[in-house]
C-alpha positions as CSV (number, residue, x, y, z in Angstrom):
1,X,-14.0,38.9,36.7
2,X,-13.7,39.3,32.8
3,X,-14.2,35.9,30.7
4,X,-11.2,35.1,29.0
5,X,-12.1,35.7,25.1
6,X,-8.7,35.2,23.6
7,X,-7.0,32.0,23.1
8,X,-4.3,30.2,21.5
9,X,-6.4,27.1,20.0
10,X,-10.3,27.0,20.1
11,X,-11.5,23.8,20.1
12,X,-15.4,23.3,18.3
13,X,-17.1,19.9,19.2
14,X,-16.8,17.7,22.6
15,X,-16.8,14.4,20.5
16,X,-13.7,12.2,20.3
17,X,-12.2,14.2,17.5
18,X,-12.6,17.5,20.1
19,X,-11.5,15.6,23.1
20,X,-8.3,14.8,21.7
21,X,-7.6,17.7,19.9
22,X,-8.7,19.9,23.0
23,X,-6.1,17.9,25.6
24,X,-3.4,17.7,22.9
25,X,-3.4,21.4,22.3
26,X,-3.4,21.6,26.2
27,X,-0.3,19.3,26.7
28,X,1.6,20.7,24.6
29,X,1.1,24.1,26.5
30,X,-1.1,25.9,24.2
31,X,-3.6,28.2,26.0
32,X,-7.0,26.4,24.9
33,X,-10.5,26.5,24.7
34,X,-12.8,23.4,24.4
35,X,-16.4,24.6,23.0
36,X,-19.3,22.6,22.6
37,X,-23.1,23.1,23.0
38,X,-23.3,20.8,25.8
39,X,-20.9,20.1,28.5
40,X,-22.6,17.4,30.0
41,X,-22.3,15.6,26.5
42,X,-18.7,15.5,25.9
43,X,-17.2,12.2,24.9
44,X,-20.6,10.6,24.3
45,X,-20.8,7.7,22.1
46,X,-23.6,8.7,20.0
47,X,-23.7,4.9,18.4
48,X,-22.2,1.6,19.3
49,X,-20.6,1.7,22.7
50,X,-17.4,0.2,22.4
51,X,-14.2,0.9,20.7
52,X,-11.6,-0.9,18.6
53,X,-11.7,-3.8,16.5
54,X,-9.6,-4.9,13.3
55,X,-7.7,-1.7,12.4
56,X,-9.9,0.7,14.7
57,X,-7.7,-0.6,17.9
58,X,-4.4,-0.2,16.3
59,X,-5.6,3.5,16.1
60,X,-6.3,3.8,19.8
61,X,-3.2,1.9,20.7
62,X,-1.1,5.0,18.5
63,X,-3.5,7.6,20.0
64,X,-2.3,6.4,23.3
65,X,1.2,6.3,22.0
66,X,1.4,10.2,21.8
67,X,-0.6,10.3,25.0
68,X,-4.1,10.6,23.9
69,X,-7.0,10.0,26.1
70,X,-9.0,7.3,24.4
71,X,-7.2,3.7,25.8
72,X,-6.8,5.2,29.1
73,X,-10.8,5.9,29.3
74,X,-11.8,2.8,27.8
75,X,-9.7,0.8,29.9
76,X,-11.3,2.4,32.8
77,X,-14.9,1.5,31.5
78,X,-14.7,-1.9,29.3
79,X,-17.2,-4.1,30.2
80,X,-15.7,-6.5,27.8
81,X,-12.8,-6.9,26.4
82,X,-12.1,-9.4,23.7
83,X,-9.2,-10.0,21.1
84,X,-10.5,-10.1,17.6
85,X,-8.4,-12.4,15.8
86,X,-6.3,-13.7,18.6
87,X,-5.7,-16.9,16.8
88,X,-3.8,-15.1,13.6
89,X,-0.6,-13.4,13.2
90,X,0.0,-10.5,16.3
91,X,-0.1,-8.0,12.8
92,X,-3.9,-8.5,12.3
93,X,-4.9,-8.7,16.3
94,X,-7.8,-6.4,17.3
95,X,-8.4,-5.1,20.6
96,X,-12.0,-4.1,21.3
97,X,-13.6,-3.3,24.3
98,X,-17.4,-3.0,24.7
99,X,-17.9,0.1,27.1
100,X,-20.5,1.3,29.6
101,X,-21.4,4.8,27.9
102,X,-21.4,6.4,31.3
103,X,-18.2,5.4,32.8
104,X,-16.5,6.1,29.4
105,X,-18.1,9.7,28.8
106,X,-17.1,10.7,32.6
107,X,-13.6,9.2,32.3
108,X,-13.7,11.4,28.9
109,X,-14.6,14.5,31.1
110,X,-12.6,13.9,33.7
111,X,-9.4,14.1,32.0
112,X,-10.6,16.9,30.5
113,X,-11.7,18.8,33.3
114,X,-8.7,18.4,35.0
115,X,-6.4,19.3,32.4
116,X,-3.9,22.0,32.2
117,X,-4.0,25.5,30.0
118,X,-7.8,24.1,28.8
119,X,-10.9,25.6,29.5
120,X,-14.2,23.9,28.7
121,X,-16.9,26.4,27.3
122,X,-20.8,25.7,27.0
123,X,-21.4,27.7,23.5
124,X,-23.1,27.4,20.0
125,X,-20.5,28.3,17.4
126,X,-22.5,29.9,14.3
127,X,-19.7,32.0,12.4
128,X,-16.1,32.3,11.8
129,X,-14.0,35.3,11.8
130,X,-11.7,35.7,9.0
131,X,-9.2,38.3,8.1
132,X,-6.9,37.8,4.7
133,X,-7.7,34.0,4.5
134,X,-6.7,33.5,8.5
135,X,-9.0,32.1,11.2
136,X,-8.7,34.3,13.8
137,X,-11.8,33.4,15.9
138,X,-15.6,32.3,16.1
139,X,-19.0,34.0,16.9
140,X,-21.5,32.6,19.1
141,X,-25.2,32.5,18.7
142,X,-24.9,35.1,21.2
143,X,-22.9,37.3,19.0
144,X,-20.4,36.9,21.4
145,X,-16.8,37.3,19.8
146,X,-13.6,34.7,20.7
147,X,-10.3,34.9,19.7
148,X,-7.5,32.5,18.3
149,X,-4.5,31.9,16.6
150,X,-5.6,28.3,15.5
151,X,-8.8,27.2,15.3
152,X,-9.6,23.0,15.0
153,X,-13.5,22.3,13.9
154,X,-14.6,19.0,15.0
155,X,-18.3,18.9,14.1
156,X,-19.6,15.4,13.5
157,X,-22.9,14.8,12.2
158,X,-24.1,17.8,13.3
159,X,-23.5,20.3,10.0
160,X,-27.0,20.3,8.9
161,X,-27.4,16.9,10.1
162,X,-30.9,15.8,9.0
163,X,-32.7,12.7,11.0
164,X,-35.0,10.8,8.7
165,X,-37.4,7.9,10.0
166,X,-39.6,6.5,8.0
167,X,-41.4,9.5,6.1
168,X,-40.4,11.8,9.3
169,X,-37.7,14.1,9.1
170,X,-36.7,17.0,10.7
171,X,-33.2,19.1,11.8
172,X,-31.0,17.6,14.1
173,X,-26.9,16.9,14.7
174,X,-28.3,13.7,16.6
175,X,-31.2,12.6,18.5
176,X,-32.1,14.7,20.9
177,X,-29.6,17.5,19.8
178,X,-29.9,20.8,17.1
179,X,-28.2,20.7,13.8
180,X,-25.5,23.5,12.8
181,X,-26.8,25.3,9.8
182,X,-25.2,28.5,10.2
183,X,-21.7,27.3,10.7
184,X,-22.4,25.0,7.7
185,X,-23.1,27.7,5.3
186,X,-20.1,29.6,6.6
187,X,-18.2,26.7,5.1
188,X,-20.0,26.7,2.1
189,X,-19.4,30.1,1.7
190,X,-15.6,29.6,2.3
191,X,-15.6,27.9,-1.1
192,X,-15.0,24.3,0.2
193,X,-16.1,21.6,-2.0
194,X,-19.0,20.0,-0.3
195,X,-21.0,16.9,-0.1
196,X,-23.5,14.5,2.0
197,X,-22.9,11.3,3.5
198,X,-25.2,9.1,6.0
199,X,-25.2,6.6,8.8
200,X,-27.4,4.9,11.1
201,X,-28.1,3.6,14.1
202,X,-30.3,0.4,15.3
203,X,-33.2,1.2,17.7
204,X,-32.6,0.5,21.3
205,X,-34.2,-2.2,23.8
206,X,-35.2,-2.5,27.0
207,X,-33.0,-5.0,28.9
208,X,-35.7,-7.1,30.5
209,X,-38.1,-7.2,27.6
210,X,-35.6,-9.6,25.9
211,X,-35.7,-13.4,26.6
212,X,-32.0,-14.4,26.5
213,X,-32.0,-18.1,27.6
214,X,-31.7,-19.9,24.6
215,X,-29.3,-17.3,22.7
216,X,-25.3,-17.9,22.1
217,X,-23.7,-16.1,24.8
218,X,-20.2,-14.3,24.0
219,X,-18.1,-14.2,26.6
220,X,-15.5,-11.4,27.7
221,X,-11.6,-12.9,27.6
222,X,-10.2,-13.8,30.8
223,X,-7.3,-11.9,30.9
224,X,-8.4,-8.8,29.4
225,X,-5.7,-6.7,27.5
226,X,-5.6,-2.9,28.3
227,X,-5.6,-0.4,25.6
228,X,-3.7,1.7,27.0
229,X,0.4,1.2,27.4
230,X,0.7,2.7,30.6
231,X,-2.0,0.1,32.5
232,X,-1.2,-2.9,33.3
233,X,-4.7,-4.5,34.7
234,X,-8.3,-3.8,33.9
235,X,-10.2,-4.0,37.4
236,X,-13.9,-3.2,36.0
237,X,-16.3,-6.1,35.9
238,X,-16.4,-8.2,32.8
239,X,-20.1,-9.6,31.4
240,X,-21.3,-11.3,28.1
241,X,-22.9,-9.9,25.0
242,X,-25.3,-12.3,23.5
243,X,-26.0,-13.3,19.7
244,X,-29.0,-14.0,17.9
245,X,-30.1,-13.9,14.0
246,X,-33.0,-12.7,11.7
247,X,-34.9,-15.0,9.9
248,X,-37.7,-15.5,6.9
249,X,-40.0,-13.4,9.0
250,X,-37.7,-10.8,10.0
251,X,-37.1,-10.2,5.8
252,X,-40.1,-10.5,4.8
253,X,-41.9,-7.8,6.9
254,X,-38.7,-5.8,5.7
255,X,-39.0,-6.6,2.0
256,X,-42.7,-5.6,2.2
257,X,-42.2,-2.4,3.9
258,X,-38.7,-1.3,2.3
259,X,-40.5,1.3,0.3
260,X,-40.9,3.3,3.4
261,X,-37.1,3.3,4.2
262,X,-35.9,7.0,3.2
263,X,-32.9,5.5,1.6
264,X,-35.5,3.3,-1.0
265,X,-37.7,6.4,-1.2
266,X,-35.9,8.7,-2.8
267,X,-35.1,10.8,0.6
268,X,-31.9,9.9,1.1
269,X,-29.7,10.2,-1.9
270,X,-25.7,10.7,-0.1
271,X,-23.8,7.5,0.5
272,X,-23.8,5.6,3.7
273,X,-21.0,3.5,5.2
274,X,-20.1,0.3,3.2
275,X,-19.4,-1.9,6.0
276,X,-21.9,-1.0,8.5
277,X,-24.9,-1.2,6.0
278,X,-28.5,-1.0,7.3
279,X,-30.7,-3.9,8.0
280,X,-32.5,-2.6,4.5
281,X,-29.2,-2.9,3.0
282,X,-28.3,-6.2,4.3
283,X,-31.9,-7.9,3.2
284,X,-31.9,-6.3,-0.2
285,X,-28.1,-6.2,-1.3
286,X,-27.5,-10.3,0.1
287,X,-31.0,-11.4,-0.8
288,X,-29.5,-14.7,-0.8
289,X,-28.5,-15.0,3.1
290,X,-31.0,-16.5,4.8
291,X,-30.3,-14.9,8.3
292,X,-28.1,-12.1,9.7
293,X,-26.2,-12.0,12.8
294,X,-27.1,-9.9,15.6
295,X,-25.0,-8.8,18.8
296,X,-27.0,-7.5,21.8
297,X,-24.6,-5.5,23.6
298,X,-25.3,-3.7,26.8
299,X,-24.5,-0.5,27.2
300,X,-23.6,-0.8,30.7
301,X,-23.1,-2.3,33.7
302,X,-26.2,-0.4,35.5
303,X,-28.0,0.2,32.5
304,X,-31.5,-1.6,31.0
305,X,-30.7,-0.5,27.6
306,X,-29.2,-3.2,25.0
307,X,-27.8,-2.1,21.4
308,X,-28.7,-4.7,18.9
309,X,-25.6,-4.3,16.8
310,X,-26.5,-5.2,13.0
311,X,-29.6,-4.0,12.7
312,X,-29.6,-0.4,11.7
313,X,-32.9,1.0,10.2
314,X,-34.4,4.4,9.0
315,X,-37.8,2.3,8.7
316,X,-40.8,4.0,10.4
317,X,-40.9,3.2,14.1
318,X,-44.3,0.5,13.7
319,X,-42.3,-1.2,11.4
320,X,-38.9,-1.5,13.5
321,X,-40.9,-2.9,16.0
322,X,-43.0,-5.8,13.8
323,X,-39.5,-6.9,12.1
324,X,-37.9,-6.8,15.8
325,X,-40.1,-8.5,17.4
326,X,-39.8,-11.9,14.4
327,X,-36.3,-12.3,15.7
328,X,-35.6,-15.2,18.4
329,X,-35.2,-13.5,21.9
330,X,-36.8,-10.4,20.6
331,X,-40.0,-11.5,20.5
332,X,-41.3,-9.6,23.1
333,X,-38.4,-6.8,22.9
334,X,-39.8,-3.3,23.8
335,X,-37.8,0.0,22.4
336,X,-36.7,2.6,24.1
337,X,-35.4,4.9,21.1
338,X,-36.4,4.4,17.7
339,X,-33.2,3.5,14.9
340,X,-32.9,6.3,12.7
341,X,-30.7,7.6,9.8
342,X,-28.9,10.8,9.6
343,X,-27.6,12.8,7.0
344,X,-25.0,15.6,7.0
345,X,-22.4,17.8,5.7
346,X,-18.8,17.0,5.2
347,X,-15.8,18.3,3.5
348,X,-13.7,16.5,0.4
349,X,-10.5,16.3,3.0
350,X,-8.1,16.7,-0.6
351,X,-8.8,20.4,0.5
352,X,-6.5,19.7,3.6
353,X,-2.9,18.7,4.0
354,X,-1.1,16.2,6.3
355,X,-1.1,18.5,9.4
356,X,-5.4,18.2,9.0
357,X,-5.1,21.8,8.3
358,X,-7.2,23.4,5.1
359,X,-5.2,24.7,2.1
360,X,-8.1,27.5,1.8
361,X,-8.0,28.9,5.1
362,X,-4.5,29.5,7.5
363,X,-4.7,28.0,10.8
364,X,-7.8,26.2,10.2
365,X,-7.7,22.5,11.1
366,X,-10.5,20.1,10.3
367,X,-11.1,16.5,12.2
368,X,-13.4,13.7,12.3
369,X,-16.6,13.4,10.5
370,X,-16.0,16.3,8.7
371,X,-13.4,15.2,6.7
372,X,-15.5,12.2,5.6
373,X,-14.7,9.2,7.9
374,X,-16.6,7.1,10.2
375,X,-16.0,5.8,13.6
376,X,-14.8,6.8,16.5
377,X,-11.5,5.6,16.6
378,X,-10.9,7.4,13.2
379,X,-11.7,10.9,14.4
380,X,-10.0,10.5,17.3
381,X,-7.1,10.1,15.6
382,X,-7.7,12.6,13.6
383,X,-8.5,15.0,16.5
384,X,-4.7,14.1,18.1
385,X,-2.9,14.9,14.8
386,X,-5.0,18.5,14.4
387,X,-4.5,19.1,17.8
388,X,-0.7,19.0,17.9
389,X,-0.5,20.6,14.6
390,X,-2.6,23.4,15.6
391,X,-0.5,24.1,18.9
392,X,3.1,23.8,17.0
393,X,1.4,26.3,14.5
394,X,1.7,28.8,17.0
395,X,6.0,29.3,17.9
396,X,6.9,27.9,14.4
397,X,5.8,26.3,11.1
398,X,7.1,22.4,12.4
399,X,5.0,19.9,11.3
400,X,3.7,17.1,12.6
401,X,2.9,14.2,10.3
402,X,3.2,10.3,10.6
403,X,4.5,8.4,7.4
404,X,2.8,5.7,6.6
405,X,5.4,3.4,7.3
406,X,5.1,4.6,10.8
407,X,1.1,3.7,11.9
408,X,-1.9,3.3,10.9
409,X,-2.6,7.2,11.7
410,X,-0.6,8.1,9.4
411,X,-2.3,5.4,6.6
412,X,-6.1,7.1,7.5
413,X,-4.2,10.8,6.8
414,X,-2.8,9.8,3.8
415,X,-5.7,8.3,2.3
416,X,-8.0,10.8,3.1
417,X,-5.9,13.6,1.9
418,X,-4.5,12.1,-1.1
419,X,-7.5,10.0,-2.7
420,X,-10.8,11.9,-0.8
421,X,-13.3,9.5,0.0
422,X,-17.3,9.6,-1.5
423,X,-18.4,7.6,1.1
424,X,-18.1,7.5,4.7
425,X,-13.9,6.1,5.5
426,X,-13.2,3.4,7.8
427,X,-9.7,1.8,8.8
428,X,-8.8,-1.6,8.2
429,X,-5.6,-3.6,8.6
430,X,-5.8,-4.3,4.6
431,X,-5.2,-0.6,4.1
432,X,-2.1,-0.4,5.4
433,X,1.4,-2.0,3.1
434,X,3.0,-2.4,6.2
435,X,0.9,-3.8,8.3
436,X,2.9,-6.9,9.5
437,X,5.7,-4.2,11.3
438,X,2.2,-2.1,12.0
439,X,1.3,-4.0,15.3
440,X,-1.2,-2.9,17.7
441,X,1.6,-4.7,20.7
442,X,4.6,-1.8,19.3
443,X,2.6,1.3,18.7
444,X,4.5,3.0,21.6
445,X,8.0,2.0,20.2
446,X,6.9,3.1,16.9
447,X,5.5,6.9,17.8
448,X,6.1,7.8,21.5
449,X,9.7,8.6,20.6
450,X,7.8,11.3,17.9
451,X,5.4,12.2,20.6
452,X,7.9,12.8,23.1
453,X,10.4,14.9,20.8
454,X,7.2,17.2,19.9
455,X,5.9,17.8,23.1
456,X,2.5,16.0,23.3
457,X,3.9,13.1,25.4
458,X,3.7,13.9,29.5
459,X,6.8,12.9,32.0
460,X,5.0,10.3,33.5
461,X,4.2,8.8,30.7
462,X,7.8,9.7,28.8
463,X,9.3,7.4,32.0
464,X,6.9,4.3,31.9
465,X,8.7,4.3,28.6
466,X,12.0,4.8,29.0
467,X,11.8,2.1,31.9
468,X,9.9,-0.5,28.8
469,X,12.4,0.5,26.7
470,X,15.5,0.1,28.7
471,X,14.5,-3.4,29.9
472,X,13.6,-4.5,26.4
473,X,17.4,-3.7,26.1
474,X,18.6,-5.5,28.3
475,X,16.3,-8.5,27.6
476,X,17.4,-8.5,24.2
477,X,21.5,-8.0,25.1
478,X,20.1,-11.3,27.3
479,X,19.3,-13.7,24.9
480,X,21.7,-13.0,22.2
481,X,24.4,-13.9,24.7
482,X,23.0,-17.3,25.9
483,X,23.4,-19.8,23.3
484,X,23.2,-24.0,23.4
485,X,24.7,-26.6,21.2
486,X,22.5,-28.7,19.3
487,X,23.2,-31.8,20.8
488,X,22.0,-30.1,24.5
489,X,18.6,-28.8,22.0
490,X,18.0,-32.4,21.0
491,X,18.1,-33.4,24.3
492,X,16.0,-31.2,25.3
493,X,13.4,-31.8,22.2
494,X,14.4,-29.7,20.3
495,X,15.3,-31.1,16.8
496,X,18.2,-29.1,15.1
497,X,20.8,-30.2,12.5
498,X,24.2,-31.8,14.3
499,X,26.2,-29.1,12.8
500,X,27.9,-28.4,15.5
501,X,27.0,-24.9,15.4
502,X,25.8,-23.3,18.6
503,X,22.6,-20.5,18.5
504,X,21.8,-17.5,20.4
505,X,18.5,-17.9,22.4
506,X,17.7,-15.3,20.1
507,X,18.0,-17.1,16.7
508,X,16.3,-20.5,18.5
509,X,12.6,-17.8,18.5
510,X,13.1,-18.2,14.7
511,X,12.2,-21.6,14.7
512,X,8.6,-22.3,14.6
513,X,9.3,-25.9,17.2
């Protein structure tokens, strides 16, 4: 049988950017293709395992608002969930879920695989065809030509990602994966405005090498909230992370041997992410703390690897382990994959508009890393917004673009596209002016409507809604008609002024008694 070459929306990249773009595309009833260099690696978390936080899980609750595929996957792999900030206002709650990598990639893949109008393609994209300043396809390494009408690059770390350790460095997207050059100087060639950021990841540690009876333990909640709106329960088990610090020893053997970090070499030279700096960073920049906290966070329920959160290096691999082994638990720690820097390509995202598409090139969307953020929660979001775009592309020129007085997608967008970013872009609540009507609890009410009018939002997920929303109606109808005189509220404890006034159940939530 032929192989399909001709598509409506081509997909590059199987990261979290891809994976939303792909099954938004697909939902929306665009005939897609999903191509990435390794099937098997789709929706890998490449770093931390977990997702959310401050600002990061008020992206996955609006991802999931306009049906994206993120809160339902974590919900179906969190290991622990936990509510950063429960004891503040509901505006600045985070939810975060530390996730087994395996269940999370193959609830990633399963979606995927089972999704209508996509099809999931194992290729290496190294060139782009062009015609009058209009995508109209990509060419594999196989010369192998495929056809579009909208074309959404998702590429990560991997345009001419570069993995430095110590003094060692060598071509790669990630460890254990190749770098795209070609594709990057296809970009380059396009006239894009260019530049290099970095990031790092800690080394990894064998489970049973680490001594954790006398280390804090953190435990999960226990009544864990789901990500996404449309679950009610989380029914995967729940463990405990642990926490331990550096010391005097740790810094020292890190002071002494700082020299032979690339980024106090002279190797690296492009800007890493300001609030996930390296261990390096941390000793030299805060010479003053005398200790820094570490999270050892398993990366799964089956699994004997442990991701020491907080320690990221690009120090040679001897060195990782003297400095590891000074901290308390760790003493004995043995690792299983060395930490390691990488560098890569990106492109200033003031070259794009609000859809995610580039002003240079028609039909060509950009999403994720590319466009200069970190995390996955941003490119995610990212990958939604250019995957809807790229589909309504097709029957019309309809737009699809959240204000930022409508979520914190909309916020990241702006930002990015408006101001451009020199360094690597992560979300906070603090970025967002209206963040107190910007609660994680409301992002359905707040975009599903939008999701639902442009067709990204499914029926089934269109009536869980509808049902919310109707009895939210008829709650509220509820308490506005009940109302109590305020000599029945002093009875009851309730200290109001004897004005003979009666209030609304509704007005009584005002008062903070």
């Amino acid at each position: 049988m032929k192989k399909i070459t001709y598509f409506d929306v081509i997909v590059v990249g199987g990261g979290h950017a891809g994976a939303e773009a792909a099954a938004a595309a697909a939902r929306m009833g665009a005939k897609t293709a999903l191509i990435t260099h390794s099937i098997s690696k789709i929706g890998e978390m490449s770093c931390n395992p977990a997702i959310g936080g401050l600002g990061k899980g008020h992206l996955v609750r609006e991802i999931d608002a306009l049906d994206g595929i993120m809160g339902q996957s974590i919900d179906k792999s969190g290991i622990q969930f936990r509510m950063l900030n429960s004891s503040r206002g509901p505006a600045v709650r985070g939810p975060r879920a530390q996730a087994d990598r395996k269940l999370y990639k193959n609830s990633i893949q399963k979606i995927l695989f089972n999704q209508k109008n996509l099809s999931i393609i194992e290729e290496t994209i190294e060139d782009l065809i062009i015609d009058k300043n209009k995508v109209c396809g990509v060419i594999t390494h196989k010369l192998k030509k495929m056809h579009c009408r909208s074309l959404v690059l998702t590429t990560g770390t991997f345009l001419r990602g570069q993995i430095r350790i110590g003094k060692n460095s060598y071509p790669a997207g990630r460890l254990g994966d190749k770098s795209s050059i070609n594709l990057a100087k296809k970009i380059e060639s396009l006239k894009f405005s260019i530049g290099r950021l970095k990031t790092g990841t800690p080394p990894r540690i064998y489970k049973q090498s680490i001594n954790f009876n006398d280390l804090e333990e953190q435990t999960p909640d226990k009544n864990p909230v789901p990500f996404s709106f449309i679950n009610k329960f989380i029914h995967i088990p729940q463990i405990s992370c642990f926490i331990t610090h550096t010391n005097n020893k740790t810094h020292k053997i890190i002071k002494n041997n700082i020299h032979l970090s690339p980024m106090y070499s002279g190797q690296i030279m492009s800007m890493g992410a300001r609030y996930c700096p390296s261990i390096e960073d941390k000793i030299n920049k805060f010479s003053d703390k005398r200790s820094h906290q570490i999270f050892l966070e398993p990366e799964g329920l089956d699994n004997n690897i442990i991701y020491p959160n907080g320690i990221s290096t690009s120090l040679p691999e001897n060195i990782q382990e003297n400095f590891i082994r000074s901290i308390k638990g760790l003493e004995n720690a043995i690792i299983i994959k060395p930490g390691y820097a990488i560098e890569y390509d990106f492109v200033n995202p003031q070259e794009l508009y609000h859809t995610l598409e580039t002003k240079k090139i028609d039909n060509l969307f950009f999403a994720g890393q590319i466009n200069g953020t970190t995390g996955y929660e941003e490119a995610a979001a990212q990958g939604i917004i250019a995957g809807i775009n790229s589909a309504l592309k097709l029957s019309n020129n309809r737009k699809f673009i959240i204000d930022r007085s409508d979520g914190y997608i909309g916020v990241l967008i702006d930002d990015l596209v408006t101001r451009g970013t020199n360094e690597p872009y992560r979300m906070f609540t603090s970025r967002a002016e209206f963040r107190l009507v910007l609660r994680a609890d409301n992002a359905d009410q707040r975009l599903t409507p939008l999701g639902i009018k442009t067709g990204c939002v499914s029926r089934f997920r269109e009536n869980i809604f509808n049902y919310k929303i109707n009895k939210l109606k008829k709650d509220f109808s509820m308490v506005k008609s009940k109302s109590i005189s305020p000599n029945k509220l002093n009875k009851l404890g309730i200290p109001i002024n004897h004005d003979g006034k009666k209030r609304s159940a509704f007005e009584l939530l005002s008062f903070n008694n």
